[in-house]
C-alpha positions in Angstrom: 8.9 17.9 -4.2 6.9 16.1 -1.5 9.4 15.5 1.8 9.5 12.0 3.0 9.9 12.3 6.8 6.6 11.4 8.3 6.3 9.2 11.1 3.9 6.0 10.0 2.3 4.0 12.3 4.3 0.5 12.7 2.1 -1.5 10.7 2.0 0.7 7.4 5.8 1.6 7.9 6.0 -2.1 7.4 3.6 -2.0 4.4 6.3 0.3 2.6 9.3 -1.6 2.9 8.2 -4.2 2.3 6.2 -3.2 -1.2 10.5 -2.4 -2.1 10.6 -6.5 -1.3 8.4 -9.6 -2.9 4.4 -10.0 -2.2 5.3 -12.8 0.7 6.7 -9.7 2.6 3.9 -7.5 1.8 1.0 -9.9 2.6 2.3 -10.5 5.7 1.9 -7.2 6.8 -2.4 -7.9 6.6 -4.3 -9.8 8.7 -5.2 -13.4 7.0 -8.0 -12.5 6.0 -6.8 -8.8 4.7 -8.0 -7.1 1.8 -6.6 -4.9 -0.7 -8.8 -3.0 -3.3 -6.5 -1.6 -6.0 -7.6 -0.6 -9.4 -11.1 -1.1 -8.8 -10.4 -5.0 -7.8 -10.8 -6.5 -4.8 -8.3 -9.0 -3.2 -9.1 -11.2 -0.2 -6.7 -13.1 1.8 -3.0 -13.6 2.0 -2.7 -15.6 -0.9 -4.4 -13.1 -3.2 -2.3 -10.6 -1.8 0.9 -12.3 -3.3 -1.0 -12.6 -6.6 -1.8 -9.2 -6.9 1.7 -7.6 -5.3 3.3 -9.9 -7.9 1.3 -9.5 -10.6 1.8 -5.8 -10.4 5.5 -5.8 -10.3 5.2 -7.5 -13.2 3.0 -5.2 -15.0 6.0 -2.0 -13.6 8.6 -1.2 -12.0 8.0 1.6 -9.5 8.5 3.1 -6.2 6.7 4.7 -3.5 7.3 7.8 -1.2 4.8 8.2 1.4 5.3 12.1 1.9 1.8 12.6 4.1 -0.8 11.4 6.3 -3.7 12.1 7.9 -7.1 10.3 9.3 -10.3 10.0 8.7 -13.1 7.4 10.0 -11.3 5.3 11.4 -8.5 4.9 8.8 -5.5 5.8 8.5 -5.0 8.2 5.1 -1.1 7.9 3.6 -0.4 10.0 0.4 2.5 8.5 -1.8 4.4 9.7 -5.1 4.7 6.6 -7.0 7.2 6.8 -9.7 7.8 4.8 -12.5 7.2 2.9 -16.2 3.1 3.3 -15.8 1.0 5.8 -17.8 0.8 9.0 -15.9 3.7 8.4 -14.1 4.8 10.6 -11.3 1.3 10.4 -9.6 0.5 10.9 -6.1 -1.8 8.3 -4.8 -3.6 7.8 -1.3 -3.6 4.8 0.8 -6.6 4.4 3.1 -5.4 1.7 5.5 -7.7 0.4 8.3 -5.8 -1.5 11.3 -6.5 -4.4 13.4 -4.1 -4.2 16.0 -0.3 -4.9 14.1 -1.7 -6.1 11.4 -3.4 -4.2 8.6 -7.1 -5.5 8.0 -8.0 -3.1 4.9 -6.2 -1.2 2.2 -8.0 0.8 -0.6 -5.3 2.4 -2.9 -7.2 5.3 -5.3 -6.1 8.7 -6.8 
């Protein structure tokens, strides 16, 4: 079972909790002109971060453990166990975020 006690940098650590929130909380965490690419789509901008936060938690009801992380080019890698009413559920999923000071400016989410 993948241990949860990893130290996150302050701007993903705010990512997490506030995924367990509403998509206000979650686009805050980006810069305003963040992206997200999730599921092969690409989402610009606060407001199409609420969309897509919100339009997933419609689609399932899950949650997220980030268990590791590590870096590579400039990013920041965080592997997750999402759990929950989605095909293939448990899966482990990386995050590759990119950071612009406290703020995140990029997040790919893939397999």
């Amino acid at each position: 079972m993948p241990q949860s006690s990893i130290s996150l940098p302050e701007p993903i650590a705010r990512y997490f909790a506030a995924d367990k929130t509403d998509g206000e909380a979650v686009a805050q965490c980006f810069s305003p002109d963040g992206t997200v690419i999730d599921e092969g789509q690409s989402h610009q901008g606060r407001a199409a971060i609420v969309k897509w936060r919100e339009d997933a938690v419609t689609k399932y009801t899950y949650t997220s453990k980030p268990f590791a992380m590590d870096s590579e080019g400039g990013r920041t890698l965080v592997t997750s166990r999402l759990e929950g009413n989605f095909p293939g559920s448990p899966i482990d999923l990386t995050y590759a975020f990119t950071l612009d000071g406290d703020a995140i400016a990029k997040l790919e989410i893939g397999i």
